[in-house]
C-alpha positions in Angstrom: -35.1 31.8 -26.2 -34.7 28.3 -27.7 -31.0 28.6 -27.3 -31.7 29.5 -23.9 -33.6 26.4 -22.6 -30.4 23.9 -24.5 -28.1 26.0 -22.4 -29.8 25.6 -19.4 -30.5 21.7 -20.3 -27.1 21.5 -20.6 -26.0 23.3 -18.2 -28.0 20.6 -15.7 -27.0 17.7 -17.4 -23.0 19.2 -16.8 -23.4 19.8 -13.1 -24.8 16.5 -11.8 -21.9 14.6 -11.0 -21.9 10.7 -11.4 -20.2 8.9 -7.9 -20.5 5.2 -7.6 -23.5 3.7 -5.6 -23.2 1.5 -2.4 -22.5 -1.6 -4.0 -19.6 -0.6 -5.2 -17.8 -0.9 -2.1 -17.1 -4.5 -3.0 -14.0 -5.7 -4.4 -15.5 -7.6 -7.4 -17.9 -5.4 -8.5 -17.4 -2.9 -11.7 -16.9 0.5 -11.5 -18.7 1.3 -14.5 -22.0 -1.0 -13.8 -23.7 1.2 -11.1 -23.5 4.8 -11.8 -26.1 6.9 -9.9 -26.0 11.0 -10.1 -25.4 13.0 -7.5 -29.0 14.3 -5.0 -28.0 16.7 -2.4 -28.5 14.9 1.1 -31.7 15.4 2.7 -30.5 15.0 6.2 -27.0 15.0 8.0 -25.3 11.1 8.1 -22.3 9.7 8.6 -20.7 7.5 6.0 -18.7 4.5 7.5 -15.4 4.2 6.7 -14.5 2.2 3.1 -12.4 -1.1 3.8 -10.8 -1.8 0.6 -10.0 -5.6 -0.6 -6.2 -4.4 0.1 -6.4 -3.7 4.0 -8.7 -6.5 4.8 -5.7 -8.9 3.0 -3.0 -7.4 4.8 -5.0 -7.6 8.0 -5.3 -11.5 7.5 -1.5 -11.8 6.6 -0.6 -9.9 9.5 -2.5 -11.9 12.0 -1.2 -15.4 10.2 2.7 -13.6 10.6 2.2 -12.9 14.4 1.4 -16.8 15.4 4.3 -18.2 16.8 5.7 -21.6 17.8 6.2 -22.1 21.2 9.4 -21.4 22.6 11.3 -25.1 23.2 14.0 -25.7 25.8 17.5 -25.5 25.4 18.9 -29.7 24.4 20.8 -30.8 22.0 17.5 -32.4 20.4 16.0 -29.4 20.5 18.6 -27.6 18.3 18.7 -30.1 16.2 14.7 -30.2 15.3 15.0 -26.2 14.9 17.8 -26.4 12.7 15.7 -28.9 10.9 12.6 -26.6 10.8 15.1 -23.4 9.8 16.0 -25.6 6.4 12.3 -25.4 5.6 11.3 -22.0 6.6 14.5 -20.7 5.3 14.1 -22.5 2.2 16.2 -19.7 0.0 19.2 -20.3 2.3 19.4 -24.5 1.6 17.9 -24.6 -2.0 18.9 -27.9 -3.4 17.0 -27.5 -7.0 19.7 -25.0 -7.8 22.9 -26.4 -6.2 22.6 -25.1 -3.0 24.0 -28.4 -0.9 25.0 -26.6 1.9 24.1 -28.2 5.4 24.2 -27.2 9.5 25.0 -29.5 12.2 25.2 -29.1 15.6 28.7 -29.1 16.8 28.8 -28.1 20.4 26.2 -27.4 22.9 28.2 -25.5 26.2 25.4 -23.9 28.3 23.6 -21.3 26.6 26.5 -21.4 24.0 25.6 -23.2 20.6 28.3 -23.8 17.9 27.8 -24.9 14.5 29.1 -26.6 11.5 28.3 -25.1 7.6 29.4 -27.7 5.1 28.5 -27.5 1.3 27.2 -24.3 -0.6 25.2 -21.7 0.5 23.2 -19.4 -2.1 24.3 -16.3 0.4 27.3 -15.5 2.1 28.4 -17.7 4.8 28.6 -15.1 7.7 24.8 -14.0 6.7 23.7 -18.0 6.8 25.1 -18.1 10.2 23.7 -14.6 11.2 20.2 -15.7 10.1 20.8 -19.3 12.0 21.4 -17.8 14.7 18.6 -15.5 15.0 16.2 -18.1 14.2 17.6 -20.3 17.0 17.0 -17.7 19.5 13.4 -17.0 18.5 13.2 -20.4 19.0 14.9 -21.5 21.7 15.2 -18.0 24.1 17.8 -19.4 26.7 20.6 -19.2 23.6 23.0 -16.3 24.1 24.8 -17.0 21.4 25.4 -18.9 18.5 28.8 -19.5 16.4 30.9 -21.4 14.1 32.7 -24.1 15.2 35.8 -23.1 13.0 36.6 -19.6 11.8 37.7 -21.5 8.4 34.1 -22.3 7.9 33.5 -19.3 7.2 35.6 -18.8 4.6 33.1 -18.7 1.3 36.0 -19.5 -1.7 35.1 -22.8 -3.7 38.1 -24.4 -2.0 35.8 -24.8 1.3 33.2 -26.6 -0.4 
C-alpha cells in the first residue's frame, strides 16, 4: 500500500506539465524564471497570437526599406546629385579605405539617354558598377531609358585602364 501512494504521487508529479506563464511572451524575459504547471482550462478562450522580438524587427526594417526619395527630373544636375547620392548608398562599390578610387562622371545627357564615364578602381567588376549605376539612376530619375558607358574601353577591367 505504501508503495502504492509514491507511485501514484509520482505518477501526478510526472503528468503535470510545466509551459511558460504570460510574461514570458516578452523578449527580455527568462525562460526559466516563471514556470507555472499546467490546470486544464475551465472555459473555452482564445489565445492571441505570439509576436516574437524577430517579426516585430523585421516589420520596422521593412517599413524603413519601403520609404523612398522622390522621384527628380531628368537635368544634368540632377544626374549629377544622384550619382553623388549612389557613392554613398552604394558605399561597397566606391570604398576609398581599401583602394577603391574609382569615380563616375556624367558624360553625355541625349534625351532620356545618359552616358557615363568610370575612371579609377572599382572593388567589383566594371560592367556590374555600371549595371548597378544605372538601375539606381532609373529609381531615381524614372524618365531615363537607358544608361551607358561613354567608351566600350571603359569597360575594360585589366590594371592597364586604371
Amino acid at each position: 500500500m505504501r508503495t502504492e501512494g509514491l507511485l501514484l504521487r509520482y505518477h501526478r508529479h510526472i503528468s503535470a506539465a510545466v509551459i511558460p506563464s504570460s510574461p514570458l511572451l516578452h523578449c527580455n524575459s527568462h525562460p526559466i524564471s516563471k514556470l507555472h504547471t499546467l490546470k486544464p482550462p475551465t472555459s473555452r478562450t482564445t489565445t492571441p497570437p505570439l509576436t516574437t522580438c524577430r517579426k516585430r524587427l523585421w516589420t520596422t526594417i521593412s517599413a524603413s526599406a519601403l520609404s523612398q526619395p522622390q522621384p527628380l527630373d531628368l537635368t544634368e544636375d540632377n544626374i549629377r546629385l544622384v550619382l553623388a547620392d549612389a557613392r554613398a548608398e552604394l558605399s561597397q562599390l566606391f570604398d576609398d579605405s581599401v583602394g577603391i578610387t574609382g569615380q563616375v562622371e556624367l558624360a553625355e545627357l541625349d534625351g532620356p539617354f545618359v552616358k557615363i564615364s568610370l575612371k579609377g578602381r572599382f572593388w567589383h567588376k566594371r560592367s556590374t558598377v555600371l549595371a548597378r549605376l544605372g538601375n539606381y539612376l532609373k529609381q531615381r530619375i524614372p524618365e531615363i531609358l537607358e544608361v551607358d558607358i561613354e567608351d566600350e574601353k571603359q569597360l575594360d577591367d585589366s590594371p592597364a585602364n586604371f
